[in-house]
Backbone and ligand atoms as CSV (ligand in chain L), in Angstrom:
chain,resi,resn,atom,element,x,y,z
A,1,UNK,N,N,0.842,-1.204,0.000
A,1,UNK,CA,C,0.000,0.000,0.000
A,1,UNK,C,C,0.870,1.245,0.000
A,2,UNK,N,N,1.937,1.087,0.961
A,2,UNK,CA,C,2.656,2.346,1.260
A,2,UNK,C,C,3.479,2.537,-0.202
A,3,UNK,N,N,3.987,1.450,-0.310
A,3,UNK,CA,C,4.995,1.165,-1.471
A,3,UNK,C,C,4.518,2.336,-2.966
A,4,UNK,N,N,3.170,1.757,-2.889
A,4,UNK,CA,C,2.437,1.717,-4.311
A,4,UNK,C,C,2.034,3.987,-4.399
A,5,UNK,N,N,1.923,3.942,-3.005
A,5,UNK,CA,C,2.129,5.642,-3.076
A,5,UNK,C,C,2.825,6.232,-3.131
A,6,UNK,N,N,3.927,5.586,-2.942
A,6,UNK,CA,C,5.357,6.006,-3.148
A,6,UNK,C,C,5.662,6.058,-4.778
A,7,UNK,N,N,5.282,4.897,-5.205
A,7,UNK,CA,C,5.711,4.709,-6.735
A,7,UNK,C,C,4.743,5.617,-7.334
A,8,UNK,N,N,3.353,5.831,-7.443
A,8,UNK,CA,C,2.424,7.121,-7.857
A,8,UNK,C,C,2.814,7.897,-7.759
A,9,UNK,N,N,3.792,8.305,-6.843
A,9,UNK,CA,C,4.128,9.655,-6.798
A,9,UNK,C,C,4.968,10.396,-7.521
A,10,UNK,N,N,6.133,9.049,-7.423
A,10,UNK,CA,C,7.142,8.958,-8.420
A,10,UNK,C,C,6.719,9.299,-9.837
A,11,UNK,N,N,5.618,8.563,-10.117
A,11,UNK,CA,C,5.065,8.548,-11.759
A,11,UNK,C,C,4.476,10.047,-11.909
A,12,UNK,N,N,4.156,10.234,-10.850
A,12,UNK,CA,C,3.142,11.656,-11.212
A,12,UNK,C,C,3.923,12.980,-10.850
A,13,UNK,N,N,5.280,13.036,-10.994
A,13,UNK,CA,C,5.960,13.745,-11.196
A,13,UNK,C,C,6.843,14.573,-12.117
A,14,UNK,N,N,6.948,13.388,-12.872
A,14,UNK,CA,C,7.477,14.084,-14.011
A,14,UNK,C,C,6.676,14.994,-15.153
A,15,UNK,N,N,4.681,14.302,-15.178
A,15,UNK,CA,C,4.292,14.988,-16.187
A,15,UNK,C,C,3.994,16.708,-15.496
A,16,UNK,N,N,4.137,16.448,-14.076
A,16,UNK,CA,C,3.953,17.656,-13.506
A,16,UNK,C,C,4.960,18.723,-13.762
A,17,UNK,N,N,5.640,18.259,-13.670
A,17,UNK,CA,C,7.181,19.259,-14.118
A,17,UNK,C,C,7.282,19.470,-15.592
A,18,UNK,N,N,6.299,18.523,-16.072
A,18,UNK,CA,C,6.573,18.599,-18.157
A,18,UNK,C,C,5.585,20.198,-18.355
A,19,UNK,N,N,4.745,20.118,-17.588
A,19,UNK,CA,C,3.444,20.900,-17.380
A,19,UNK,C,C,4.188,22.422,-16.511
A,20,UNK,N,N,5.328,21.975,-15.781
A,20,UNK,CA,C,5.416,23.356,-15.151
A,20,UNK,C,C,6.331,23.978,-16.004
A,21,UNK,N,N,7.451,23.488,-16.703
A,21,UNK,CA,C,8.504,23.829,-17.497
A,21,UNK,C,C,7.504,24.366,-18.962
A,22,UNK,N,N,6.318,23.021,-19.421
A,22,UNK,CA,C,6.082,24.405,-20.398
A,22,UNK,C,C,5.135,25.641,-19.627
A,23,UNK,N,N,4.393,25.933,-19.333
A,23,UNK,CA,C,4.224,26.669,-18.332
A,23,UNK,C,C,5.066,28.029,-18.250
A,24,UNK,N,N,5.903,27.900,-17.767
A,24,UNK,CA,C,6.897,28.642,-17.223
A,24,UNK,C,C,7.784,28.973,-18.745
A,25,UNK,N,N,7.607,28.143,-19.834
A,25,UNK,CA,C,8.107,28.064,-21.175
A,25,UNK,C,C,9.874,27.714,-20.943
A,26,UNK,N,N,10.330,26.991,-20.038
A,26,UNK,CA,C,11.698,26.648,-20.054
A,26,UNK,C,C,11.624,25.338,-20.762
A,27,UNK,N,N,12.922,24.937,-21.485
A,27,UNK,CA,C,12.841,23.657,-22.225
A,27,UNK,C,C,11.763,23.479,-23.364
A,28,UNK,N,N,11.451,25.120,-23.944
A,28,UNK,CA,C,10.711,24.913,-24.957
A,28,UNK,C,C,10.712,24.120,-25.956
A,29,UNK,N,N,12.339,23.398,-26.211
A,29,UNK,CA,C,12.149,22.866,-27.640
A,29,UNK,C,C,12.184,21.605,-27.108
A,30,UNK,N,N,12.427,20.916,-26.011
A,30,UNK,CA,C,12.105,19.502,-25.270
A,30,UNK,C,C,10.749,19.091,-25.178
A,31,UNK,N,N,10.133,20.316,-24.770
A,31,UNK,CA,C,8.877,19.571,-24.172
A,31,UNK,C,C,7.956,19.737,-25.449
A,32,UNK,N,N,7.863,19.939,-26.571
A,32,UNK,CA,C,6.520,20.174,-27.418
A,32,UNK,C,C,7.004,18.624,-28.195
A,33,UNK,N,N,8.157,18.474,-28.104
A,33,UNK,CA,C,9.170,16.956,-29.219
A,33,UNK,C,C,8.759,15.678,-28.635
A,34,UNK,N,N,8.178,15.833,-27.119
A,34,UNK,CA,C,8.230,14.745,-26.468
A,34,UNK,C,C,6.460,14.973,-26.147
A,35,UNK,N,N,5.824,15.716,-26.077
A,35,UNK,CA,C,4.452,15.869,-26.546
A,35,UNK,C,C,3.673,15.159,-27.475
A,36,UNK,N,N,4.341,15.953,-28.681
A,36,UNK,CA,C,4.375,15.002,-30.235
A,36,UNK,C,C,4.729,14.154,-30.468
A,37,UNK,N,N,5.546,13.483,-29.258
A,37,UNK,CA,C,5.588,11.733,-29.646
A,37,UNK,C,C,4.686,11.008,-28.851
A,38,UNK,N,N,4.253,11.160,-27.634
A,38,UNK,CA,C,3.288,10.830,-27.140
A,38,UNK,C,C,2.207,11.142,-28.140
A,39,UNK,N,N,1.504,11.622,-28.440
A,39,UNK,CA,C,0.693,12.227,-29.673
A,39,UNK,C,C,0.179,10.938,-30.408
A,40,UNK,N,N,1.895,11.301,-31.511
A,40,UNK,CA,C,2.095,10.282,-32.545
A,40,UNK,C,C,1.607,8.652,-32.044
A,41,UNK,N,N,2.138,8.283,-31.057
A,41,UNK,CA,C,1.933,6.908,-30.243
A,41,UNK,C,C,0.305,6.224,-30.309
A,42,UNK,N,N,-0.222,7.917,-29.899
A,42,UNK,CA,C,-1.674,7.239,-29.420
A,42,UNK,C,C,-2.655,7.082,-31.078
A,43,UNK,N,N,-1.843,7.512,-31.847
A,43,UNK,CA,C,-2.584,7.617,-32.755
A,43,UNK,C,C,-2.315,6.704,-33.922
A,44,UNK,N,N,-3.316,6.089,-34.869
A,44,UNK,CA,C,-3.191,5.158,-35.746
A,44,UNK,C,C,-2.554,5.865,-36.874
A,45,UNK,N,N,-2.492,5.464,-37.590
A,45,UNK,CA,C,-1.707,6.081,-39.098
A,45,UNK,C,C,-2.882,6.526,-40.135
A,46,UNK,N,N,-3.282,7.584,-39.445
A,46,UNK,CA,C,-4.253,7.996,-40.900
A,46,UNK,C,C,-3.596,9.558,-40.507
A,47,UNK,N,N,-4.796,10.365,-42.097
A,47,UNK,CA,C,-3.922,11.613,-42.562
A,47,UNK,C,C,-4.609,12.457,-41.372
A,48,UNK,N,N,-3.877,13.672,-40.811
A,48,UNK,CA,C,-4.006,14.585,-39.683
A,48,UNK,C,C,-4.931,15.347,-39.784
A,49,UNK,N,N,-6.032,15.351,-41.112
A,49,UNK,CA,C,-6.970,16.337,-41.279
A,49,UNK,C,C,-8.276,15.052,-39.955
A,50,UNK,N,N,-7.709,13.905,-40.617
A,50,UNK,CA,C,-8.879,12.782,-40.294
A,50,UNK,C,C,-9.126,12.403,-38.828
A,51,UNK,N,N,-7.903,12.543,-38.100
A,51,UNK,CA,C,-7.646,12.601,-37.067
A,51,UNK,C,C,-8.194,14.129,-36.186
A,52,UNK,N,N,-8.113,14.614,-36.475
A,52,UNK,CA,C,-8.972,16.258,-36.535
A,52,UNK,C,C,-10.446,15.818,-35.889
A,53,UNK,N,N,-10.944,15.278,-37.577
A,53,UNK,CA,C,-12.074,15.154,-37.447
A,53,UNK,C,C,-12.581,14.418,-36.067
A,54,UNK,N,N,-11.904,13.279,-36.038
A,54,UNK,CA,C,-12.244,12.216,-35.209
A,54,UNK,C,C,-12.639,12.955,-33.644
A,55,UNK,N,N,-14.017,12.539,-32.635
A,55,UNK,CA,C,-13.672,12.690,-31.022
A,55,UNK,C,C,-13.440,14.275,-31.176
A,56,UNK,N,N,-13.762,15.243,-31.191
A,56,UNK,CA,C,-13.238,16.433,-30.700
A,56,UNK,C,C,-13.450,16.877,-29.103
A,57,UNK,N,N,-14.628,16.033,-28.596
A,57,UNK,CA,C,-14.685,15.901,-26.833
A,57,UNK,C,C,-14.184,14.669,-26.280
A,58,UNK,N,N,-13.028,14.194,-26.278
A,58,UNK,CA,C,-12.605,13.205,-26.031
A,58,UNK,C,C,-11.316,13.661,-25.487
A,59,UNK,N,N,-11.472,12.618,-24.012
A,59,UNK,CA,C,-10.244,13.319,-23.453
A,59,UNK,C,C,-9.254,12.308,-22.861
A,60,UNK,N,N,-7.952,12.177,-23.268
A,60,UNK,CA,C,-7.316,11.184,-22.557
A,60,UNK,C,C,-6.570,11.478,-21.505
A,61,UNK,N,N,-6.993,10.025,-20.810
A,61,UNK,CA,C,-5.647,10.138,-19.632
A,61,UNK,C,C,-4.494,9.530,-19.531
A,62,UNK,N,N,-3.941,9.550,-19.761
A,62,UNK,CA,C,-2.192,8.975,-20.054
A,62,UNK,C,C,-1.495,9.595,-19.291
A,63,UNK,N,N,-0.195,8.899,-18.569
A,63,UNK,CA,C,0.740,9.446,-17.733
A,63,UNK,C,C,0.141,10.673,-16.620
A,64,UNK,N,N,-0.284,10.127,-16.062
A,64,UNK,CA,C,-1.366,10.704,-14.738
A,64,UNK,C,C,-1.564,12.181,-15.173
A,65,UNK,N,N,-2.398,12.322,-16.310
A,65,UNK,CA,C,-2.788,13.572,-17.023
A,65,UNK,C,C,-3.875,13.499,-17.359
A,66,UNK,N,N,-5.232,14.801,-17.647
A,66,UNK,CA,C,-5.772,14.697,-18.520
A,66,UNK,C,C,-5.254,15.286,-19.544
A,67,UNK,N,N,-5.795,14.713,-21.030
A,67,UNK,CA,C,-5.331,15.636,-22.130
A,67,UNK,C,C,-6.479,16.256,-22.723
A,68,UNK,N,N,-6.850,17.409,-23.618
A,68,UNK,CA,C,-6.421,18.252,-23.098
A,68,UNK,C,C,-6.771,18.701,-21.237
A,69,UNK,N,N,-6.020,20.167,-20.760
A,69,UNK,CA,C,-6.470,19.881,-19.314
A,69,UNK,C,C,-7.489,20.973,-19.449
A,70,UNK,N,N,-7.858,21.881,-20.586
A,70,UNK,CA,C,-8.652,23.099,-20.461
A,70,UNK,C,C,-9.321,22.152,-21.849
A,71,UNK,N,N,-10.573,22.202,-21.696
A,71,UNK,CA,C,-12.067,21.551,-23.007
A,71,UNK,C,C,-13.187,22.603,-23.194
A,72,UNK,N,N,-13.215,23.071,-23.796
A,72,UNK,CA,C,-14.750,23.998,-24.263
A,72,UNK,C,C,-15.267,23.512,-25.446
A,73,UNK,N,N,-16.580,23.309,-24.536
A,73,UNK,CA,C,-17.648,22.154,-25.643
A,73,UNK,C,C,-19.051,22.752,-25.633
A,74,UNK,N,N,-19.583,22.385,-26.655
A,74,UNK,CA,C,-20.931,23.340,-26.487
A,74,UNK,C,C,-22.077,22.691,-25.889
A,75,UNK,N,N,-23.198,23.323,-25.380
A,75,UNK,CA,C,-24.130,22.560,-24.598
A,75,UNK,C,C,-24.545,21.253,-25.243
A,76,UNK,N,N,-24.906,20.469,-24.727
A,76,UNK,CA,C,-25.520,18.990,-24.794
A,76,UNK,C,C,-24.798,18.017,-25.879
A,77,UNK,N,N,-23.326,18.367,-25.551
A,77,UNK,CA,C,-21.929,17.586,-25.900
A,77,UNK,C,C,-22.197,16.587,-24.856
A,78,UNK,N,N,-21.225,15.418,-25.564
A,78,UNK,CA,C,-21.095,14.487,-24.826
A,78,UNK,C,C,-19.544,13.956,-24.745
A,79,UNK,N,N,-18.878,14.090,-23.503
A,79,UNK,CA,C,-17.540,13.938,-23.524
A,79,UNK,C,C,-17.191,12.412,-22.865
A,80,UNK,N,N,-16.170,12.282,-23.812
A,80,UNK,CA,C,-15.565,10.752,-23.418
A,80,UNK,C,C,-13.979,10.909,-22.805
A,81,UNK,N,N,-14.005,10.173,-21.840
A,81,UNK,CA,C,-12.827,10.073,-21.113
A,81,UNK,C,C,-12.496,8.494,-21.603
A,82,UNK,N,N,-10.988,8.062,-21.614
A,82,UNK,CA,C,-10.490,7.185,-21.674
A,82,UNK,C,C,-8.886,7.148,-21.024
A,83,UNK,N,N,-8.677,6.158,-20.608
A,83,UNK,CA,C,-7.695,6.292,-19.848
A,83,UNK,C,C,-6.804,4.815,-20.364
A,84,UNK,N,N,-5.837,5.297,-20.674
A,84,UNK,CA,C,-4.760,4.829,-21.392
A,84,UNK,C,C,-3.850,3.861,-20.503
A,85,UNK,N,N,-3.138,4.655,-19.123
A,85,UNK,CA,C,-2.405,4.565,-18.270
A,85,UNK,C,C,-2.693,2.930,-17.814
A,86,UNK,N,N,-2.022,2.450,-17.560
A,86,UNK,CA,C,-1.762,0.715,-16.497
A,86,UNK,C,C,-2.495,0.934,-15.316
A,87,UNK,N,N,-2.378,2.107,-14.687
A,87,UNK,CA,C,-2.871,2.683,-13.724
A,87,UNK,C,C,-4.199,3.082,-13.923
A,88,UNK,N,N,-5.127,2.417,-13.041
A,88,UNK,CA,C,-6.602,3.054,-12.753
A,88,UNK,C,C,-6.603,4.464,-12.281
A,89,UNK,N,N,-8.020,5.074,-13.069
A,89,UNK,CA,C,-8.233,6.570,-12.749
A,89,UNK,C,C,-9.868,6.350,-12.515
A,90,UNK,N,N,-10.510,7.583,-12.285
A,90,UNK,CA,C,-11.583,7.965,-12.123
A,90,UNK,C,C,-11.299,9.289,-12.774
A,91,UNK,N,N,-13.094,9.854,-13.312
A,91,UNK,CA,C,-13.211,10.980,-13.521
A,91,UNK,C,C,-14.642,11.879,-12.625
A,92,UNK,N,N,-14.112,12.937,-11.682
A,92,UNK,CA,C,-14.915,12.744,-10.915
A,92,UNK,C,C,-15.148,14.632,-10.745
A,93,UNK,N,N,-16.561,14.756,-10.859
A,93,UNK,CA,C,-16.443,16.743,-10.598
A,93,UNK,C,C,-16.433,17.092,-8.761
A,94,UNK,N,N,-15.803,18.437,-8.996
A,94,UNK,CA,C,-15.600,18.529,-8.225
A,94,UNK,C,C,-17.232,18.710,-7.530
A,95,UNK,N,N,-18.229,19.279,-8.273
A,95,UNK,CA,C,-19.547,19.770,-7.572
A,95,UNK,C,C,-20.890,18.353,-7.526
A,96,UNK,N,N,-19.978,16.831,-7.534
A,96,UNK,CA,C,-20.592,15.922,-7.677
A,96,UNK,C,C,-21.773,15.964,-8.730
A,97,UNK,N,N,-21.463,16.579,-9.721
A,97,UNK,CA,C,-22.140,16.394,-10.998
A,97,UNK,C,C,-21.819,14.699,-11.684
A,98,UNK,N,N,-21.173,14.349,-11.388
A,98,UNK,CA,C,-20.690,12.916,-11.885
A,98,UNK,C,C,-19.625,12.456,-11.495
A,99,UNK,N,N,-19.306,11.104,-11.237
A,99,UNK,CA,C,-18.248,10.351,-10.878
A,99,UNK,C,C,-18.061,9.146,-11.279
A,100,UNK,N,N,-17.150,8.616,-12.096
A,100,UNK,CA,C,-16.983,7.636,-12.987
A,100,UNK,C,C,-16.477,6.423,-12.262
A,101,UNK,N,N,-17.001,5.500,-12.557
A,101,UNK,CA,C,-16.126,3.992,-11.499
A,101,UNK,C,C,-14.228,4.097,-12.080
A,102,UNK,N,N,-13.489,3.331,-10.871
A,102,UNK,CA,C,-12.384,3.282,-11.565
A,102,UNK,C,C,-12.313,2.847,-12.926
A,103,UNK,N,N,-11.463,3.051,-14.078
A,103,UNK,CA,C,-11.354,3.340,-15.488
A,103,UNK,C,C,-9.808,2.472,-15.357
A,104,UNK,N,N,-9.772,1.064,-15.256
A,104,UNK,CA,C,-9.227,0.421,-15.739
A,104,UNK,C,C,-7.944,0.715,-17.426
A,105,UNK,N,N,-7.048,-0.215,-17.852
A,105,UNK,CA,C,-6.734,1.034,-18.928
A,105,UNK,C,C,-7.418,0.445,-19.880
A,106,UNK,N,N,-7.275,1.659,-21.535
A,106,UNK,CA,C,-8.458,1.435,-21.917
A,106,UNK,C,C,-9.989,1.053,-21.853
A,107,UNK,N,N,-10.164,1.597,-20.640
A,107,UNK,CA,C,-11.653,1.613,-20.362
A,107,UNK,C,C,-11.908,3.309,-20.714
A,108,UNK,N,N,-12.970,3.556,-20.732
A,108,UNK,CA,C,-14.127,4.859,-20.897
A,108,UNK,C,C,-14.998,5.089,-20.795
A,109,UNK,N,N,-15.226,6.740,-20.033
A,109,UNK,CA,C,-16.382,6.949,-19.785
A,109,UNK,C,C,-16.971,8.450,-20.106
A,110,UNK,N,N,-18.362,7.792,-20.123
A,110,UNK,CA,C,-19.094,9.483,-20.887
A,110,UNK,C,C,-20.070,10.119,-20.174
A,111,UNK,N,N,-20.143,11.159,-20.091
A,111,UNK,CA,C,-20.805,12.230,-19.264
A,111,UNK,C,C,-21.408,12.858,-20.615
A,112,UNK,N,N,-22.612,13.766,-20.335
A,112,UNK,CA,C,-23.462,14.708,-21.284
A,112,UNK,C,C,-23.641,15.949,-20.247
A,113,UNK,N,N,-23.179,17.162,-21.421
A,113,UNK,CA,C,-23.131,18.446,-20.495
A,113,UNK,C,C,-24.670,19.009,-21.286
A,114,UNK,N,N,-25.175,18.969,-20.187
A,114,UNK,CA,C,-26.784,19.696,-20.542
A,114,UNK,C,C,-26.619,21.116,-20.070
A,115,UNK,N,N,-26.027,21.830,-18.940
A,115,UNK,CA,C,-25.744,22.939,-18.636
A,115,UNK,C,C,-24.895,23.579,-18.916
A,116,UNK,N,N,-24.399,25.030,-19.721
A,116,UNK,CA,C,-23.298,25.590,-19.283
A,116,UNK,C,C,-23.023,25.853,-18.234
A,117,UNK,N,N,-21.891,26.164,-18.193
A,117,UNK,CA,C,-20.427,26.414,-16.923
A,117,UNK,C,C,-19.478,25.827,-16.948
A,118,UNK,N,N,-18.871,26.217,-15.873
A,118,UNK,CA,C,-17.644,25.620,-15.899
A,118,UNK,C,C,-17.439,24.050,-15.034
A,119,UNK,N,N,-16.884,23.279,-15.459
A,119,UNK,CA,C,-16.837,22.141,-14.563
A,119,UNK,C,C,-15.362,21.603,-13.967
A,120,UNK,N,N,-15.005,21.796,-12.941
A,120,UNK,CA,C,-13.661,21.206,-12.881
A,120,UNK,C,C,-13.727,19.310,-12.408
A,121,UNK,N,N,-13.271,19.013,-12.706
A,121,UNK,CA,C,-12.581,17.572,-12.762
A,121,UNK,C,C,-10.933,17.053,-12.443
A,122,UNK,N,N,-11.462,16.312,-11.501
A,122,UNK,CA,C,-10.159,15.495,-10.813
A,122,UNK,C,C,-10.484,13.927,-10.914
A,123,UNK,N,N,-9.210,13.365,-10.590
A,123,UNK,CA,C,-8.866,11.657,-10.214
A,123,UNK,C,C,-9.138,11.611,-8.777
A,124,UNK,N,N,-10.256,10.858,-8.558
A,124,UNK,CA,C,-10.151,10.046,-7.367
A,124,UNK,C,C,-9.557,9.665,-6.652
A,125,UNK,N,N,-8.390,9.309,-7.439
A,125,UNK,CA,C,-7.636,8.138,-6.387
A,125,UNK,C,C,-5.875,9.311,-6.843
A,126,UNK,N,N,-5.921,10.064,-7.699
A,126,UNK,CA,C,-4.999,10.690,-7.745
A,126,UNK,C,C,-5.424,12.115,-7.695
A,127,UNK,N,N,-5.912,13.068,-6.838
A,127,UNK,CA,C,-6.451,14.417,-6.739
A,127,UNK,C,C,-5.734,15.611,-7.254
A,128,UNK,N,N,-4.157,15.353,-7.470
A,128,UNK,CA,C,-3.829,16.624,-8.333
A,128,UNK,C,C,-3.879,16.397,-9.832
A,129,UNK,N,N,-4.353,15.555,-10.186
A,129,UNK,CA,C,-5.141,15.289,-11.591
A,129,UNK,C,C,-5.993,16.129,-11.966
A,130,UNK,N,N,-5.673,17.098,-12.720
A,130,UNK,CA,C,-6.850,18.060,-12.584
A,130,UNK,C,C,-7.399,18.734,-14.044
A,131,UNK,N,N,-8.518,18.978,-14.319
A,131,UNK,CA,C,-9.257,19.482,-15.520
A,131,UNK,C,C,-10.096,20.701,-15.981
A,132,UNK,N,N,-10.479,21.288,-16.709
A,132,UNK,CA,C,-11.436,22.392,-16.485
A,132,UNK,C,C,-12.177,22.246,-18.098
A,133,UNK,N,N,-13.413,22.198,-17.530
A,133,UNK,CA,C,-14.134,21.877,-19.347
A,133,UNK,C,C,-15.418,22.539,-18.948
A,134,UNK,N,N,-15.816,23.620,-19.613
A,134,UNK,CA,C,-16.437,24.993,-20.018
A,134,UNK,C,C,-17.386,24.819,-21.156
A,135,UNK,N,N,-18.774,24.315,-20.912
A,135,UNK,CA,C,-19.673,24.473,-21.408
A,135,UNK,C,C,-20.442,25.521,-21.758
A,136,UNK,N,N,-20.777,25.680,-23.050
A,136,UNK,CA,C,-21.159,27.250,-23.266
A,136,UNK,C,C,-22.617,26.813,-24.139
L,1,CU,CU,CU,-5.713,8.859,-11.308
């Protein structure tokens, strides 16, 4: 148990620092190269217009992240979370608008935004996991 928070922590450090460095814009030409290969990874081999098209409310979680971490979607969107990571997540609001069972990897889950506002979103089981998706 103790072990396993230890090693989470470990893991959930580095994308934090990938996030503060661009941020802060140090290591500009590191961090967008290693972005775009993560990117490239998750994605099948079709042309980049098609990929575009594909999911535009779809949000992954990989390397104790959401991607994107800021989403603006228009009312009565329906957003899909999927979670990539070995590691179980949840997707959970902060104003108990919804809370997703753990998300196994490659598992997913979908929420429908009937209201605008703003919604923030965290991990359950990892709380500085954090999101903001802005229904208008
Ligand atoms: Cu998590």
């Amino acid at each position: 148990m103790q072990t396993n928070s230890v090693v989470r922590a470990l893991l959930t450090l580095p994308g934090g620092l990938v996030i503060f460095a661009a941020a802060v814009g140090l290591s500009a030409a590191q961090t967008p190269a290693r972005e775009q290969a993560q990117v490239q990874a998750q994605m099948p081999m079709h042309a980049p217009e098609h990929a575009q098209s594909q999911a535009p409310n779809a949000v992954v979680i990989k390397n104790f992240m959401f991607t994107p971490m800021a989403l603006t979607i228009k009312v009565g969107s329906t957003v899909t979370w999927k979670n990539l990571d070995g590691e179980p997540h949840t997707v959970v609001n902060d104003a108990g608008m919804f809370r997703s069972a753990a998300l196994d990897q490659n598992d997913t889950y979908q929420f429908k935004f009937d209201k605008p506002g703003v919604y923030k979103v965290f991990c359950g089981i990892h709380p500085n996991m954090r999101e903001t998706i802005t229904v208008q």
